[in-house]
MIBADREN-453190 format. One record per atom (N, C-alpha, C): atom name; residue number from 0; x, y, z. Coordinates in steps of 0.1 Angstrom, whole numbers, plus 5000, padded with zeros to 4 digits. Layout:
BEGIN
@name: CA, resi: NUM, px: X, py: Y, pz: Z
...
// end
This chain:
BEGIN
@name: N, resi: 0, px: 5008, py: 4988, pz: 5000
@name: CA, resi: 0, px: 5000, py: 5000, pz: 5000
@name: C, resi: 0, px: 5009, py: 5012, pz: 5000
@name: N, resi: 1, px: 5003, py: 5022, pz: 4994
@name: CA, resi: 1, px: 5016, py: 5032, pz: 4998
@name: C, resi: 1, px: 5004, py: 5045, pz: 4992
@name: N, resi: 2, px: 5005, py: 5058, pz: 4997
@name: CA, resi: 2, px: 5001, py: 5069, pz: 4999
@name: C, resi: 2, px: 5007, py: 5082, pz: 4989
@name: N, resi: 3, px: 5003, py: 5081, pz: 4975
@name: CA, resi: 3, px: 5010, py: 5091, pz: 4963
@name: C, resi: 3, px: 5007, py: 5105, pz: 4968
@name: N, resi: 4, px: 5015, py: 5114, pz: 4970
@name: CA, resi: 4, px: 5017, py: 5130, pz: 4969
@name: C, resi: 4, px: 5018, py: 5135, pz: 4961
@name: N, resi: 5, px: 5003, py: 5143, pz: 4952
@name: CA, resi: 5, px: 5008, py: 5148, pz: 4943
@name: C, resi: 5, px: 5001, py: 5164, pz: 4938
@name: N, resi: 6, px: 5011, py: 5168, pz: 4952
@name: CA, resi: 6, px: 5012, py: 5182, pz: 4952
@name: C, resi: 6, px: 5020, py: 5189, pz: 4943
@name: N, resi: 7, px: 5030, py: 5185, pz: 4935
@name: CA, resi: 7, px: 5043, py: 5188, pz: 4924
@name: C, resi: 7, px: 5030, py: 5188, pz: 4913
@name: N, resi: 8, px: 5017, py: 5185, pz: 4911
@name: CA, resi: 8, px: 5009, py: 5183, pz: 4896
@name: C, resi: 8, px: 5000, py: 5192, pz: 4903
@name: N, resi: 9, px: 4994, py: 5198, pz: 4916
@name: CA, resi: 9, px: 4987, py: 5207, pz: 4920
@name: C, resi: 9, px: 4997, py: 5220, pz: 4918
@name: N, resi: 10, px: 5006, py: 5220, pz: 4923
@name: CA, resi: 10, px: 5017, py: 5232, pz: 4917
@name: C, resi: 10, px: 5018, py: 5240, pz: 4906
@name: N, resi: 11, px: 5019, py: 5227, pz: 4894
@name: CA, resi: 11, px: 5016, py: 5229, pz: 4885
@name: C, resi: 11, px: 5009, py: 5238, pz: 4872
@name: N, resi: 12, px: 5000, py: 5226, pz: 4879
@name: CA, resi: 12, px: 4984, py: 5234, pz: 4873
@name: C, resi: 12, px: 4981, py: 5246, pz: 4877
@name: N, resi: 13, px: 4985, py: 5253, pz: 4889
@name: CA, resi: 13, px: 4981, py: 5265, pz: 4892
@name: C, resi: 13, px: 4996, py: 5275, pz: 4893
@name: N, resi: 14, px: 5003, py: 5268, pz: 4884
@name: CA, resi: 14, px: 5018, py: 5277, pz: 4879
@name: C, resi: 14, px: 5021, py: 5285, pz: 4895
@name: N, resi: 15, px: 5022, py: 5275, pz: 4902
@name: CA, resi: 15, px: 5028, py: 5287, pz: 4916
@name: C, resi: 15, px: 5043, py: 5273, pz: 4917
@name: N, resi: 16, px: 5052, py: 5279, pz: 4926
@name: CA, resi: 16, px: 5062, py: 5277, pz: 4928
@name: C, resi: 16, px: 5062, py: 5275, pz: 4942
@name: N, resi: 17, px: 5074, py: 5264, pz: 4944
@name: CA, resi: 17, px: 5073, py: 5257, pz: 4959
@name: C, resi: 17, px: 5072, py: 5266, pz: 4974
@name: N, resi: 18, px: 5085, py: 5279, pz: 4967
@name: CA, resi: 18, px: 5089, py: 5285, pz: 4972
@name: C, resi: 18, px: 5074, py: 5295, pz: 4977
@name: N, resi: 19, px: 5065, py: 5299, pz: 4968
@name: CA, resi: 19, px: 5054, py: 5308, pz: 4968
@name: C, resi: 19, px: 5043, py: 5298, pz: 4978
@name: N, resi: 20, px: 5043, py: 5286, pz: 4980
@name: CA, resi: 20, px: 5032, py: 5281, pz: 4987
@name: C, resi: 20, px: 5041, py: 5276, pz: 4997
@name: N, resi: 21, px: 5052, py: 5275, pz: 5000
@name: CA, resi: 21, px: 5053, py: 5278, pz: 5017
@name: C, resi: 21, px: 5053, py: 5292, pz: 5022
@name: N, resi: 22, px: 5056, py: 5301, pz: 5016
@name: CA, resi: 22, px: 5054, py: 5311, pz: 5021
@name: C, resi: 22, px: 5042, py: 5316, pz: 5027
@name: N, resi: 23, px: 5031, py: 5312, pz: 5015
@name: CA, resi: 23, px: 5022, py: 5314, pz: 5019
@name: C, resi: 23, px: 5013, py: 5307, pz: 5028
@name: N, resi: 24, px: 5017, py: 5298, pz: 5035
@name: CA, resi: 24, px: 5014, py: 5288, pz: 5044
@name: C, resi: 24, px: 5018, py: 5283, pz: 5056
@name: N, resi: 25, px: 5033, py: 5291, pz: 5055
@name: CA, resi: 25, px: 5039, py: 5294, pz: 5067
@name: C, resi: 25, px: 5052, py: 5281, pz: 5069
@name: N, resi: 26, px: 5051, py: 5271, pz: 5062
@name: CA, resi: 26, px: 5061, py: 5264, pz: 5065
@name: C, resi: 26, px: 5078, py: 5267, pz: 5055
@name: N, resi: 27, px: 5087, py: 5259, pz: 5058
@name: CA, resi: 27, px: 5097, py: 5259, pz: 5051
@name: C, resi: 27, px: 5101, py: 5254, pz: 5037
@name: N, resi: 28, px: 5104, py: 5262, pz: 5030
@name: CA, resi: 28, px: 5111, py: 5254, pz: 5022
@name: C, resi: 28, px: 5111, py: 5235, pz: 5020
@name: N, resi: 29, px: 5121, py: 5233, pz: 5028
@name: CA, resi: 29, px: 5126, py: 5223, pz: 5031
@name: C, resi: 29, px: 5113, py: 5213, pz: 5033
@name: N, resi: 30, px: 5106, py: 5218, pz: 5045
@name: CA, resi: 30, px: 5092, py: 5207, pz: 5047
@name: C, resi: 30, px: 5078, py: 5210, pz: 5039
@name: N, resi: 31, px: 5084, py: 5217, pz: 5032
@name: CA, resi: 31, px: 5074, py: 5212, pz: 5018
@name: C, resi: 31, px: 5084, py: 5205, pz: 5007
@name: N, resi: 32, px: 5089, py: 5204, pz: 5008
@name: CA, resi: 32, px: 5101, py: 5194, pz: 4997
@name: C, resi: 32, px: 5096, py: 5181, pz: 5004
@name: N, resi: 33, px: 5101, py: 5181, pz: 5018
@name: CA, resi: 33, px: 5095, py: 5168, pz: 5022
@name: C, resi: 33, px: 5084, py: 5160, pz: 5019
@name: N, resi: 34, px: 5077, py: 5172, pz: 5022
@name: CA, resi: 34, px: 5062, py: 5167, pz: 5021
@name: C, resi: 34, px: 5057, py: 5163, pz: 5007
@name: N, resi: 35, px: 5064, py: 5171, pz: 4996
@name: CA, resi: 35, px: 5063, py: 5168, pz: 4982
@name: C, resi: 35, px: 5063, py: 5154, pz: 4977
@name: N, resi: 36, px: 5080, py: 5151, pz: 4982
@name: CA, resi: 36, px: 5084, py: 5141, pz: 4982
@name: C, resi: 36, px: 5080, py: 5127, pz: 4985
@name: N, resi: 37, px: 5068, py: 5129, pz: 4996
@name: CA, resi: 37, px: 5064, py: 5116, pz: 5007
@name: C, resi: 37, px: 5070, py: 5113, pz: 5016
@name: N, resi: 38, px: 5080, py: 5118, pz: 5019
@name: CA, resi: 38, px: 5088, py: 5116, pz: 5029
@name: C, resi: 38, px: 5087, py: 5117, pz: 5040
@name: N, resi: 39, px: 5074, py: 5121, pz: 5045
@name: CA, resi: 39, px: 5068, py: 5124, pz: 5061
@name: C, resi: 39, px: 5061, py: 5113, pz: 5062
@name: N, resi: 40, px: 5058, py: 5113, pz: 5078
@name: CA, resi: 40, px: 5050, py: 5102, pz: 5081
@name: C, resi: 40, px: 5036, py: 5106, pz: 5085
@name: N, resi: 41, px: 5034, py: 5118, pz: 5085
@name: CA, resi: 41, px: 5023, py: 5124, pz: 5087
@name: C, resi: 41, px: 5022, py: 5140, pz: 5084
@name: N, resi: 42, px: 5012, py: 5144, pz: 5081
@name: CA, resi: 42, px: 5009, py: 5160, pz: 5080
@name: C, resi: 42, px: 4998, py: 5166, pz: 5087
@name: N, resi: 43, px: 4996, py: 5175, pz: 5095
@name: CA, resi: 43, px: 4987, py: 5182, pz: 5101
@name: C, resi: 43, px: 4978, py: 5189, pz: 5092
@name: N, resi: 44, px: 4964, py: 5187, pz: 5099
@name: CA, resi: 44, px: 4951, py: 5190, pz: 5097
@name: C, resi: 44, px: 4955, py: 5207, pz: 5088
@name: N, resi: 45, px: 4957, py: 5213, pz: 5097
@name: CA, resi: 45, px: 4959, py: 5227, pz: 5101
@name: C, resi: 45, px: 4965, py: 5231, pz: 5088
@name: N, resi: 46, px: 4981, py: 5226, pz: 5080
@name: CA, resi: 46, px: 4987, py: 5225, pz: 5069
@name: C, resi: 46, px: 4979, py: 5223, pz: 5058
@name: N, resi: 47, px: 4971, py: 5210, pz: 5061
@name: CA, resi: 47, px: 4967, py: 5204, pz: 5050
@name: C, resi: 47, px: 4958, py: 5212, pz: 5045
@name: N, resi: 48, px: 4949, py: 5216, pz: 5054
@name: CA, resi: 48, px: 4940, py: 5229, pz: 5050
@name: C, resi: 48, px: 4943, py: 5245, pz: 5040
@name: N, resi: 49, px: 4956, py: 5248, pz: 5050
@name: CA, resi: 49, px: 4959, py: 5259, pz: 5050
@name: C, resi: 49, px: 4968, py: 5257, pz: 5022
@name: N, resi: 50, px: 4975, py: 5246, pz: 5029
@name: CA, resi: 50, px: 4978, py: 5240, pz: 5014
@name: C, resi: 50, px: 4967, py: 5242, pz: 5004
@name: N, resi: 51, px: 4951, py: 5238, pz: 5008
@name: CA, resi: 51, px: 4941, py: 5233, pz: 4997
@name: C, resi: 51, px: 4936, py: 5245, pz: 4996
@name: N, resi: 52, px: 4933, py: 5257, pz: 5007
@name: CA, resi: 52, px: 4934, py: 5263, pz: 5004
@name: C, resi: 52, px: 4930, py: 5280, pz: 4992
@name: N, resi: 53, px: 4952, py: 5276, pz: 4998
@name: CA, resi: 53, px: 4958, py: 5287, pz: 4989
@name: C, resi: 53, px: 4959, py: 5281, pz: 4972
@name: N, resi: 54, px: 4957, py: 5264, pz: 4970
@name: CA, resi: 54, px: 4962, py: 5260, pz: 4956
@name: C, resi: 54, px: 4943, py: 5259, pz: 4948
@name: N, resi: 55, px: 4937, py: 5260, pz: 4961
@name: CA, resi: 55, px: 4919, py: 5260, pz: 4958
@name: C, resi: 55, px: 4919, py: 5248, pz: 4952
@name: N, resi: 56, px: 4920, py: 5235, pz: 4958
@name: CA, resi: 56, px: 4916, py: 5220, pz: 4958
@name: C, resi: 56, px: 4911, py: 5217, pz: 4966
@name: N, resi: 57, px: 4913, py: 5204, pz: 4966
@name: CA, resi: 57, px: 4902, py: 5191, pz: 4979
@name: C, resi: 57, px: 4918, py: 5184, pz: 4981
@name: N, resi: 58, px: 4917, py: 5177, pz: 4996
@name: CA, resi: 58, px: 4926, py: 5171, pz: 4999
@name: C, resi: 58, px: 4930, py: 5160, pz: 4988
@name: N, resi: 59, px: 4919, py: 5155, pz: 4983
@name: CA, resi: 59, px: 4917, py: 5142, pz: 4971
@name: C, resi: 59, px: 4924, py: 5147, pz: 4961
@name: N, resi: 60, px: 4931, py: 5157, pz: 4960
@name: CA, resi: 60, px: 4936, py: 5163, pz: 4949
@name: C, resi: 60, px: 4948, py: 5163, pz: 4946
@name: N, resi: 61, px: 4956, py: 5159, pz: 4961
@name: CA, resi: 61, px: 4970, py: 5161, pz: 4968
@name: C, resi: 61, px: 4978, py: 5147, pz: 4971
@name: N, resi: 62, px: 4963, py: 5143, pz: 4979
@name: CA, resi: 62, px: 4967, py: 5125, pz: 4980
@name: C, resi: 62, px: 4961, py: 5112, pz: 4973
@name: N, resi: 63, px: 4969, py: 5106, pz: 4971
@name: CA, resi: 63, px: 4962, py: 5093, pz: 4962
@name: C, resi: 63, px: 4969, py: 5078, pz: 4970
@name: N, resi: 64, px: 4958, py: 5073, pz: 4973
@name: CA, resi: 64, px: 4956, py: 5057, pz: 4972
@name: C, resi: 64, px: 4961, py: 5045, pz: 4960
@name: N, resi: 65, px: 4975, py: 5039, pz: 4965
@name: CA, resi: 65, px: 4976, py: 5029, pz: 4953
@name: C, resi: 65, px: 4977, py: 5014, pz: 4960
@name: N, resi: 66, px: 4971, py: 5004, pz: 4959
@name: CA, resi: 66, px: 4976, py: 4991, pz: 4964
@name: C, resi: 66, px: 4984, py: 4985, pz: 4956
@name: N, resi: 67, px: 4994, py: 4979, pz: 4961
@name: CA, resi: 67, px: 5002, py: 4972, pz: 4957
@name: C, resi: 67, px: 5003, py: 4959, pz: 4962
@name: N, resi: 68, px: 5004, py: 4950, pz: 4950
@name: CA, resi: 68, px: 5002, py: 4939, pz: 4947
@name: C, resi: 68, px: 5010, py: 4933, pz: 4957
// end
């Protein structure tokens, strides 16, 4: 099972830059790279919000469900 992030194609689509949606959200650089990445083991409510937001999605937008075989 594993949990796809795909905030890098929300980014995208709304031509904003990594750097422009931490700012605007209050976190770092760095832990949005993380978070990009998948590389956390969890993310707060409060972020995840503050994320959908400023990019004007649904959490469904950001995260995806894949099972593996």
């Amino acid at each position: 099972m594993a949990i796809i992030v795909n905030l890098d194609v929300m980014l995208a689509r709304r031509k904003m830059r990594s750097k422009e949606l931490a700012e605007a959200i209050g976190i770092t650089e760095a832990n949005l790279s993380l978070l990009k990445s998948g590389k956390v083991k969890g993310v707060r409510f409060a972020t995840l919000e503050k994320i959908c937001e400023t990019l004007a999605c649904q959490p469904g937008d950001l995260l995806e469900f894949r099972s593996t075989p």
